[in-house]
C-alpha positions, 0 to 999 in steps of 0.5 A, spaced: 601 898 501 609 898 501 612 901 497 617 896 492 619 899 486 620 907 485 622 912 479 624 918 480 626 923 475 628 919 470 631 921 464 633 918 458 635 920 451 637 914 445 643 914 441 640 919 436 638 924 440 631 922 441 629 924 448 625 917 451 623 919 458 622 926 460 622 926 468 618 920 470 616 919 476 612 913 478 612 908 485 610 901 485 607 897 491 609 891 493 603 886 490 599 890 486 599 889 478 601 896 475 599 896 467 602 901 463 599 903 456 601 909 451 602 908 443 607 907 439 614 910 441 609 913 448 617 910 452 613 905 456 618 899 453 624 904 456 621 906 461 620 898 463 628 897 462 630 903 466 626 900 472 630 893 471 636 897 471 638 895 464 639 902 462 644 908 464 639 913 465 639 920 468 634 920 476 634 914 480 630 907 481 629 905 488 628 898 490 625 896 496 628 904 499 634 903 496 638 906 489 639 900 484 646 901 482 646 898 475 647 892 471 652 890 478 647 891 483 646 883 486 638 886 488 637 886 481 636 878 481 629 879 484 627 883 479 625 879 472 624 881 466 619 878 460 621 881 453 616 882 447 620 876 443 620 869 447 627 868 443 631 873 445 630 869 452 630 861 450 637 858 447 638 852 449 637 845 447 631 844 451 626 847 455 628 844 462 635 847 461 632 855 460 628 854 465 634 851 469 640 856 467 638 862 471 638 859 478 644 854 476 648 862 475 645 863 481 649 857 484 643 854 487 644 846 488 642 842 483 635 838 486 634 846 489 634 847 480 630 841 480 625 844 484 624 850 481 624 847 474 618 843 476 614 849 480 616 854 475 613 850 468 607 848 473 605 855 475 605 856 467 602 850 465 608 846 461 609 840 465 612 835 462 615 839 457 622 838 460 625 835 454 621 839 448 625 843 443 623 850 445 624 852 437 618 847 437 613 850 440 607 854 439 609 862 440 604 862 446 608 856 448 614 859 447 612 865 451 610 861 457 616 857 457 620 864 457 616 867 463 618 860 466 625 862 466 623 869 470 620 865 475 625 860 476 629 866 478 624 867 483 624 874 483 620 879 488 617 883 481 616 881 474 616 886 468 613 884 462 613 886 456 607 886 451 606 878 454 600 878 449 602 880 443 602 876 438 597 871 441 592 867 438 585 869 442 586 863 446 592 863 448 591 871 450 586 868 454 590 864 458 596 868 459 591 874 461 589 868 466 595 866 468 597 873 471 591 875 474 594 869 478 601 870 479 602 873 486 608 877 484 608 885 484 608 886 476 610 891 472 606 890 465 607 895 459 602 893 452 598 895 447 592 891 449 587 895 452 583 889 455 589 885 459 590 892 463 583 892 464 581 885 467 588 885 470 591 891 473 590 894 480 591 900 477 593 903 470 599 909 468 598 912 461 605 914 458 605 919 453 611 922 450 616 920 454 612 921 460 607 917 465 601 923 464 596 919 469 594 914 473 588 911 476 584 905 476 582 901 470 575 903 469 578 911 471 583 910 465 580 906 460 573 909 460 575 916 460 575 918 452 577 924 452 583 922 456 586 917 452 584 920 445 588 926 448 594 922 449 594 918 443 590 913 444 583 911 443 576 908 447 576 901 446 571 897 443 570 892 449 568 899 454 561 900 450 560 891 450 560 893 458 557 899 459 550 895 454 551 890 459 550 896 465 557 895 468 557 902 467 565 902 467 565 903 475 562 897 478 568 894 481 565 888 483 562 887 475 569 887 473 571 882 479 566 878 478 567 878 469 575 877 471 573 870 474 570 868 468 576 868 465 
């Protein structure tokens, strides 16, 4: 596949000194479904922020080939990014006007905004929640409209943060769902084991400020030894899977367990 997003050499060290990438390098393709899991501190939300050009960072993202050129580069608009908390992104009155201020800065015409608008909550699953207060709603509803707002932007890759974290299971599911459907190259960094499996083409470790290893979901997820070296530990949907002869590498089991959701 073509390649879209690159990292190369990365470097970037906190305000106290702490070094939080240490020479990462990771190429995405256009379409896939990249999940990046790690621990706590492991660099994965950095390294989500780097790649969106919000960090000034030692090494360089190529974009679609080319350097992105920080905060000012123009391309950075095909890039959208989905924070951990939905309200560092919703602040205005109703949903209709978050959704709609993106593409209004981007000075799109007002029934192109409409159009977005409406596409935008319908993809996940808000229609008819145009004039609801965002600080109304549910946190998996918020979470929605939040991801509506990256969407309207139109962006040719989505990075999201943790987009399950703090989920009730029902809505988990039906996020794990909705991104599983989106075709949009994605960029996802989390905690939740089981959404890089049902989702990801394929999975990057991240460890101390480094991407360790790479490889498909069953590769990553079901290697012990591998997880528990870099801080993690076995998942307890892997032995629920393997009881029921998925044996972690059939490929059409995970597809086929993947449309149950």
């Amino acid at each position: 596949m073509k390649e879209i997003l690159r990292a190369q050499n990365l470097r970037y060290r906190y305000p106290d000194g702490r070094e939080a990438l240490r020479g990462v390098d990771l190429s995405v393709a256009e379409g896939e479904r990249l999940v990046l899991i790690g621990p706590n501190g492991a660099g994965k939300s950095t390294l989500l922020l780097a790649l969106a050009g919000l960090l000034e960072v030692e090494g360089e993202v190529l974009y679609r080939g080319e350097p992105l050129r920080g905060l000012r580069d123009p391309r950075r608009l095909e890039l959208g990014i989905l924070f951990q908390d939905p309200d560092d992104q919703l602040f205005c009155l109703t949903v209709y006007e978050d959704v709609a201020f993106g593409p209004r800065q981007m000075g799109l015409p007002e029934e192109e905004v409409r159009r977005r608008v409406t596409e935008a909550l319908a993809r996940v699953g808000l229609s008819g929640f145009e004039e609801r207060s965002p600080h109304h709603l549910s946190f998996g509803e918020r979470r929605r409209a939040a991801l509506a707002t990256v969407l309207s932007m139109g962006p040719r890759v989505l990075l999201l943060d943790e987009p399950t974290s703090n989920l009730d299971p029902r809505a988990r599911k039906e996020l794990m769902t909705l991104l599983g459907q989106i075709p949009t190259t994605q960029v996802i960094a989390t905690h939740d084991l089981e959404l890089a499996y049902w989702v990801a083409h394929r999975v990057g470790l991240v460890f101390r400020g480094r991407v360790v290893h790479l490889g498909s979901p069953e590769e990553v997820l079901f290697d012990e030894e591998l997880l528990v070296r870099n801080g993690l530990e076995l998942p307890l949907f892997v032995s629920s899977l393997r009881g029921k002869d998925h044996g972690g590498k059939n490929k059409d089991s995970r597809l086929s367990a993947r449309d149950f959701l």
